[in-house]
Backbone as numpy.savetxt, mean C-alpha at the origin, in Angstrom:
# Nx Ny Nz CAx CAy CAz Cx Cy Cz
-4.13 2.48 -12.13 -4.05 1.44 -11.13 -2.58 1.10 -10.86
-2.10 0.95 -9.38 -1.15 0.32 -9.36 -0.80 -1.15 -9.11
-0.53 -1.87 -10.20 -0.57 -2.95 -10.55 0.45 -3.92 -9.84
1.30 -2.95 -9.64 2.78 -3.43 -8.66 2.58 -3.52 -7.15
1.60 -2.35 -6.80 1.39 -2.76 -5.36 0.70 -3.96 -5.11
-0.85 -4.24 -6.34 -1.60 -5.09 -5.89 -1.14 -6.77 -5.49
0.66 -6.65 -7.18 0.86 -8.02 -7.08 1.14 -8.10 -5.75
2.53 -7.03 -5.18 3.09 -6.94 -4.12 2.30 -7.66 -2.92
1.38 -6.77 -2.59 0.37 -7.14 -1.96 -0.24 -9.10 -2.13
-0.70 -9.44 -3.21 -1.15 -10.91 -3.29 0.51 -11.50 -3.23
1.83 -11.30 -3.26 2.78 -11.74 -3.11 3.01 -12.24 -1.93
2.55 -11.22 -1.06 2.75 -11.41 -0.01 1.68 -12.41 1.31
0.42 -12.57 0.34 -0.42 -13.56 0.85 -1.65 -12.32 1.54
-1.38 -11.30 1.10 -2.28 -10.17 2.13 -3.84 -9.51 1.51
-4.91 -9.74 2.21 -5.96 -9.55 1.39 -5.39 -7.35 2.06
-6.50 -6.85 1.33 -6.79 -5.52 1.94 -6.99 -4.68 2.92
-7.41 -5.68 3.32 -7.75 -5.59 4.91 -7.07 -5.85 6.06
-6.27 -6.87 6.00 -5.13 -7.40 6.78 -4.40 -6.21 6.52
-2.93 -6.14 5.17 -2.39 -4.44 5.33 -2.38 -3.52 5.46
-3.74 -2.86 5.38 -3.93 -2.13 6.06 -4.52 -2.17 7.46
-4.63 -3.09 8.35 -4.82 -3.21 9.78 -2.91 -2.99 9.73
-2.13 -3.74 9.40 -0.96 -3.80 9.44 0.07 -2.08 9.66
-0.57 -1.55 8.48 -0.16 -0.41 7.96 -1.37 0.84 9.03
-2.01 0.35 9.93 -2.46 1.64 10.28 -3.15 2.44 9.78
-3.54 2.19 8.63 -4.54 2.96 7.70 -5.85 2.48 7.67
-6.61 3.32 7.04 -8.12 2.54 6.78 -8.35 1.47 5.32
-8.73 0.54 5.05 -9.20 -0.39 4.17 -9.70 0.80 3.04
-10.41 1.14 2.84 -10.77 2.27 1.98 -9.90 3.06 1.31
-8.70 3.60 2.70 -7.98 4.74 1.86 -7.00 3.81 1.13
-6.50 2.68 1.77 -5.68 1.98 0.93 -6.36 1.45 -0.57
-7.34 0.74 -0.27 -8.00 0.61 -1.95 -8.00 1.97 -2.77
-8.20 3.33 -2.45 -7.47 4.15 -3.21 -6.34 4.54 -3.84
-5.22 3.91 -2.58 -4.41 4.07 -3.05 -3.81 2.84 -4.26
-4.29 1.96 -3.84 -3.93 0.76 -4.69 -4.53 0.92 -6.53
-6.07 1.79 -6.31 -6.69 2.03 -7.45 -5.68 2.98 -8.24
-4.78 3.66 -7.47 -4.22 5.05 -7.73 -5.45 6.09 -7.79
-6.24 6.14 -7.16 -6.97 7.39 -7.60 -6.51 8.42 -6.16
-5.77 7.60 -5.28 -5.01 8.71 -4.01 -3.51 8.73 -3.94
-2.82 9.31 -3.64 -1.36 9.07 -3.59 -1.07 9.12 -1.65
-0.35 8.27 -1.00 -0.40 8.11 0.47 0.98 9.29 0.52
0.57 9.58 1.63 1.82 10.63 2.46 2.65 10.11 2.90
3.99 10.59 3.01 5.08 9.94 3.25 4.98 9.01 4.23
4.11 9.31 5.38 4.25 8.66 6.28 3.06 7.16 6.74
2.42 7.44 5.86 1.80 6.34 5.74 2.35 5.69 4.16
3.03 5.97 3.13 3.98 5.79 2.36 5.00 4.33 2.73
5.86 5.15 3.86 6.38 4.44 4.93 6.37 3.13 5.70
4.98 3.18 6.19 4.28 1.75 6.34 3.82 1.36 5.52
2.96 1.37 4.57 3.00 0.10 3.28 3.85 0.01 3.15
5.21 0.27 2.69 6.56 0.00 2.18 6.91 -0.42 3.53
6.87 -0.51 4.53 7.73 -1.58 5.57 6.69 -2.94 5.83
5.06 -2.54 5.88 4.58 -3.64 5.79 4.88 -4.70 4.61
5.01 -3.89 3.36 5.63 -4.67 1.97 6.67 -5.24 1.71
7.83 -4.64 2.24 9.03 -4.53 2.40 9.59 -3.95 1.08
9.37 -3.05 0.45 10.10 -2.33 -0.15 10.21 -1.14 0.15
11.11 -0.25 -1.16 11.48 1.43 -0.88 10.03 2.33 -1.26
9.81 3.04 -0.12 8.70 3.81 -0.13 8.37 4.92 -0.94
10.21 4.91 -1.71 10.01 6.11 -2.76 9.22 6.00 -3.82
9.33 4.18 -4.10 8.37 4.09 -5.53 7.12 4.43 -5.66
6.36 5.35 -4.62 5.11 5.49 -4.64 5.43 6.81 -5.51
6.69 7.39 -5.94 6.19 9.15 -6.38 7.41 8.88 -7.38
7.70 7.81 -7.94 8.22 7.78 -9.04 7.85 8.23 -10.21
């Protein structure tokens, strides 16, 4: 699980659904990715990390 996105995410006041309407993605693939059981492509990478506002590299750290 990534534990850092989820705080990120409640940091920011954002249920699942909202960031990813935000981020262009589907609600689903993001709860994967949040579970970690998916890793996002750079380019949807990209937008969570600008919807989040952080560096998009930490997804492949």
């Amino acid at each position: 699980m990534r534990t850092w996105l989820k705080e990120l995410r409640k940091s920011k006041n954002l249920t699942q659904e909202k960031l990813s309407e935000k981020a262009e993605i589907t609600r689903a693939f993001y709860t994967q990715i949040e579970l970690g059981n998916r890793n996002p492509s750079v380019p949807n990478a990209k937008k969570i990390a600008e919807v989040l506002d952080f560096d998009w590299t930490k997804f492949y750290e």
